[in-house]
N, C-alpha and C positions, 0 to 999 in steps of 0.2 A: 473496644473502639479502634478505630482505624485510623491510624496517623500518617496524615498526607506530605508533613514537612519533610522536602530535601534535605539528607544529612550532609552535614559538611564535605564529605567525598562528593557527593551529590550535586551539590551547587558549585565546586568547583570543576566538577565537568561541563555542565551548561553555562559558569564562564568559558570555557573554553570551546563552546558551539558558539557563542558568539562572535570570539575572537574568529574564529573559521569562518564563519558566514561574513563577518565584514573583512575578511581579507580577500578567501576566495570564491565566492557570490557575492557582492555588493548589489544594492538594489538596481544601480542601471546595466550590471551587466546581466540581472536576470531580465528585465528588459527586452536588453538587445539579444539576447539568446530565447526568447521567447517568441520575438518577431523573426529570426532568421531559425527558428526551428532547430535548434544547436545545444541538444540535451549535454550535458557536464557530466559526462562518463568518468574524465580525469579524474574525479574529485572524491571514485571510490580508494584508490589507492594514497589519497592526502585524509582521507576516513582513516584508510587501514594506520596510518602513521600515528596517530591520534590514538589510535586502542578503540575508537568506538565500534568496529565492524567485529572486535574480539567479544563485546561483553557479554552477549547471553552463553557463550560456549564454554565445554569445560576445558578445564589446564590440558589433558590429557590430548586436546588437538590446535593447543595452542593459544585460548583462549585465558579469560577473567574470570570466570566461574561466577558474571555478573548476574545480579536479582533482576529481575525482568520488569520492575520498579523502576530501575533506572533507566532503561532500555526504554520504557514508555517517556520517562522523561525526556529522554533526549530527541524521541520522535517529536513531542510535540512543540519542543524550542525549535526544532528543523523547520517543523509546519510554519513558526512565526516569523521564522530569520529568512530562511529560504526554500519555500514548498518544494521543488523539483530538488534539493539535495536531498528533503525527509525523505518524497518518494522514493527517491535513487535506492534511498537504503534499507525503507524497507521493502523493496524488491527483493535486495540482497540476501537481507538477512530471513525476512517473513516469508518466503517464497522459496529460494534456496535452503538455507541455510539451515533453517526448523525443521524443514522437510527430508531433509538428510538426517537430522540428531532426535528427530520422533520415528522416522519408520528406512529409513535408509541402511543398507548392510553395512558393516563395521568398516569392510574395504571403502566403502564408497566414501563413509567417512571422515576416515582417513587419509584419501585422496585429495577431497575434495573441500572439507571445512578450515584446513589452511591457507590453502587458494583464496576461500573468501575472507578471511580472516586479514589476510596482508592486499586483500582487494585487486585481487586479479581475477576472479570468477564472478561472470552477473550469471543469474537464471530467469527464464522467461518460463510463464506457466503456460501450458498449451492444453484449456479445457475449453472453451468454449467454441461451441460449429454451428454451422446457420440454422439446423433447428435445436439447438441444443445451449440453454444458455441459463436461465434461469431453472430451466431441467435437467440439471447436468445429470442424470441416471440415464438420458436419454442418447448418450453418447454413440455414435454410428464407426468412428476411428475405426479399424481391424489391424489387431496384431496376431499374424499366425505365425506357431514355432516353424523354424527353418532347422537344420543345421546346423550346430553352434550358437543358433540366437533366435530372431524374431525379425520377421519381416511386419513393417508398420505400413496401413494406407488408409488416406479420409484427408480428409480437411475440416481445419484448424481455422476460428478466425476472431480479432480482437485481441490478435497475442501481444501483450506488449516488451518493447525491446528483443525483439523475434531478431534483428539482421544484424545485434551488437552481441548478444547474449553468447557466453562459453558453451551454457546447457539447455534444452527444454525443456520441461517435464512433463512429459506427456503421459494422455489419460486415454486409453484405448482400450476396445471389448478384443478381452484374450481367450473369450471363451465361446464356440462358435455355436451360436444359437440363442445363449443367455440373452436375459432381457432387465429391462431397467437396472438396480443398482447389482446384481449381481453379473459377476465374469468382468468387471473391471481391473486393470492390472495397470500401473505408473509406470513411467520408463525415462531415462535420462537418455537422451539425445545428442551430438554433438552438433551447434551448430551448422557444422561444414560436410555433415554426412549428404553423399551422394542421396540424390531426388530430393531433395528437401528444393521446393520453390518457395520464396516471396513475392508477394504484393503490397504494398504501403495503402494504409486505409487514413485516406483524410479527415480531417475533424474540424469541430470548432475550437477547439481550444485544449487543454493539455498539450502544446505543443513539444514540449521536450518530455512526453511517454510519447514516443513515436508508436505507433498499431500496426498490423499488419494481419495479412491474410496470408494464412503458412500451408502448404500441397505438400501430404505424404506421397510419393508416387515408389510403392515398393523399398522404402526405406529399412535398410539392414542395420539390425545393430547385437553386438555379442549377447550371449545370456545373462552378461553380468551387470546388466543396462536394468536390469530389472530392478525397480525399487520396494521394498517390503515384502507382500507374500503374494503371491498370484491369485486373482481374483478378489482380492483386500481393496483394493485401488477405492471405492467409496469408501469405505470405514478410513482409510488413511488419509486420505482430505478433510473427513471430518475430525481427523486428529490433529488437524496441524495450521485450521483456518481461523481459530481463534489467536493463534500470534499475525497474522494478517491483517482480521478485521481491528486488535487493539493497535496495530501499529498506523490503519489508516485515521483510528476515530483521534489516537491522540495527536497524529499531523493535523487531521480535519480542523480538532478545537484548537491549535495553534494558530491556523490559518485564517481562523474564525475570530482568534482577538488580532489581529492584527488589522482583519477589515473593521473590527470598533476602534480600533487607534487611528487607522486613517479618518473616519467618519468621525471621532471625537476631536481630531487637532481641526481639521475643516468647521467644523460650526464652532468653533472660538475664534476662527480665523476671519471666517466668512462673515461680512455684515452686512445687513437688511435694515429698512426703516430704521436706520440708524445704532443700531444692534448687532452682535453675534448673535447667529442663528439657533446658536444652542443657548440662549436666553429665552427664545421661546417655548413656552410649555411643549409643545408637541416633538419639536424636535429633543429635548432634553427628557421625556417618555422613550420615544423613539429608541435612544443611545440607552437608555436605562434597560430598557427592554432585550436590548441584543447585550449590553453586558450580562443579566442577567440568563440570558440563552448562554453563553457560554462558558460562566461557571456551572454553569448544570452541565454542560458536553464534561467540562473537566473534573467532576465529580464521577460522572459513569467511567471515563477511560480509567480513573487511578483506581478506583474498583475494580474494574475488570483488571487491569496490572498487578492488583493486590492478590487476586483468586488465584492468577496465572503462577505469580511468584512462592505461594503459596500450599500451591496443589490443588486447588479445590477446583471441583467440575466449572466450568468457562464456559460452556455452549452458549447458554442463554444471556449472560451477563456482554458475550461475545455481539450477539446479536442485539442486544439492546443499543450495548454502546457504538456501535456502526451505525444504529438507525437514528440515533437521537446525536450525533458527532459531527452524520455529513448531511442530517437536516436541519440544525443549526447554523453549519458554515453558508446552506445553501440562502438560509432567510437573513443569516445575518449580510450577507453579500449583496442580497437584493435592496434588501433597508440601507446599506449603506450607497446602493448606487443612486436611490432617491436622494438621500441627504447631501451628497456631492453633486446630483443633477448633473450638470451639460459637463463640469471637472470631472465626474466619473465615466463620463462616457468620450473622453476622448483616449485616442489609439496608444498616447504615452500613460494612460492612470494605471496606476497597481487593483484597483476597486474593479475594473471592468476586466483587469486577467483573471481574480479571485472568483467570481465572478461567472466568467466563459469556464473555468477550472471545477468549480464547485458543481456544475450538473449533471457533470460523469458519474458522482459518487454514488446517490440514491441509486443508480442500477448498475453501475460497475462494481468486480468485488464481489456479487449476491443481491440482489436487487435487495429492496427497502421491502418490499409486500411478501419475499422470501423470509426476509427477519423476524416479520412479525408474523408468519405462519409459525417459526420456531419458538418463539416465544410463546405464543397458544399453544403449541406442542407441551411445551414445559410446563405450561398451567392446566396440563389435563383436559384440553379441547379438543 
């Protein structure tokens, strides 16, 4: 059997996510930084002070040599205190930082995972290009040897934190002719290397993941830019998207009770025909129903946490819990915007950020119809 209880070190960490979230995210200033577009970069380096941006790393670069149990833990009290810090972090860590200590050179490493360790390093992933998204085999980038290195060109788009970011990680065909997933090779990027342009892509909502549309134009970068083995560049994303997707499902399902605590304090508050609203049968279904949805999101994440911490194969449990994490948050968000009616739908509610926030995930990440192709994969279809 599988024991989901926080041990004692455990819970006094997510005491201490919360003390962090009500000190430096309080709810009105996620808020007001949501409407002024004003992501909370500062807040990796009051991470790093804290040890959380150390835990899944080993001693040897600085790190806790933390269980990745806990690591799930704390993403998703992020998800419930304050979504745009879980994200922040697991940008950080799930994007960077896995990605260097699954297929990264030792140098790079060691350069680079103390950086993010003390929260000076974000990295942005740079795979997705306008026909290349839910295909990602289908990648058009070119990186040809120069040199001393590799000159990089294509475009990039959907990057996110592309004009904050230290690194990119970019995914380009290094092999001239190759097709779908072979001749793919990763590359770390500085963000301030000569040719690199930005463009800012607007949205509805994730306001503090700012996007953007990133232009290689002949972009140089040394030989040692190269991440893992040349032409690996698909097998290495599939080695390293399972600490991604558990970090989004267990913000997702944090995200996801928090829109049942707004929606459950409102129908005790709210009264009708003389009643709270959660007196009525339908609405007190309703709230049953989405608690219910979200102990099942947090039953898949801590599973897929258990496997990851464990060693056992991820793919599938990887992909479950992403599809069943961020279509929970996405149903519980809508039922909760009915239940608050005209109070969730004005410009101050947290129900209608959760809300505008939750409809990137079913296809941001790997689409949701991506998942469950893999999961038929894994059952022999």
């Amino acid at each position: 059997m599988i024991d989901f209880e926080p041990t004692e070190e455990q819970a006094q960490i997510l005491d201490s996510v919360d003390r962090f979230a009500e000190r430096h995210l309080p709810r009105d200033e996620q808020r007001q930084r949501d409407a002024a577009r004003d992501p909370p970069y500062h807040l990796l380096e009051v991470m790093a002070e804290m040890g959380l941006l150390a835990l899944p790393f080993p001693a040897r670069y600085g790190g806790l040599d933390g269980d990745w149990r806990t690591v799930a833990l704390v993403q998703e009290r992020l998800g419930h205190r304050a979504w745009m810090a879980g994200s922040l972090f697991n940008r950080a860590v799930g994007f960077g930082g896995m990605s260097l200590l699954t297929y990264g050179t030792e140098a790079q490493r060691r350069r680079l995972i103390p950086q993010i360790i003390t929260g000076k390093a974000l990295f942005a992933l740079a795979l997705t290009e306008p026909q290349a998204g839910s295909d990602a085999a289908a990648v058009a980038t070119r990186a040809e040897r120069i040199d001393g290195g590799w000159r990089i060109t294509g475009r990039k788009t959907w990057c996110s934190d592309a004009d904050r970011a230290d690194w990119l990680v970019v995914v380009a065909r290094s092999e001239r002719g190759s097709e779908r997933r072979q001749g793919l090779s990763v590359f770390l990027v500085p963000r301030d290397t000569p040719g690199l342009a930005m463009t800012p892509l607007p949205k509805v909502g994730n306001n503090c993941l700012p996007s953007f549309d990133v232009a290689f134009d002949g972009v140089e970068v040394p030989g040692d830019a190269l991440m893992g083995e040349e032409g690996a560049g698909f097998r290495h994303l599939g080695e390293t998207l399972h600490f991604a997707r558990s970090g989004l499902a267990a913000s997702a399902c944090g995200a996801a009770q928090y829109a049942v605590d707004l929606a459950l304090a409102h129908a005790r508050e709210r009264e009708q025909f003389g009643r709270p609203i959660g007196k009525f049968q339908v609405i007190a279904h309703r709230l049953a129903d989405m608690q219910m949805r979200v102990d099942q999101a947090r039953l898949m994440h801590l599973h897929l946490a258990w496997a990851i911490a464990t060693g056992r194969d991820a793919g599938r449990l990887a992909a479950e819990a992403k599809v069943i994490a961020t279509e929970c948050l996405q149903w519980v968000a809508d039922r909760g915007m009915q239940i608050l009616a005209s109070a969730g739908y004005a410009a101050e509610s947290d129900m209608q950020r959760l809300w505008r926030d939750a409809r990137l995930y079913s296809f941001g990440e790997g689409s949701n119809e991506i998942q469950r192709t893999i999961v038929a994969r894994e059952l022999g279809l």
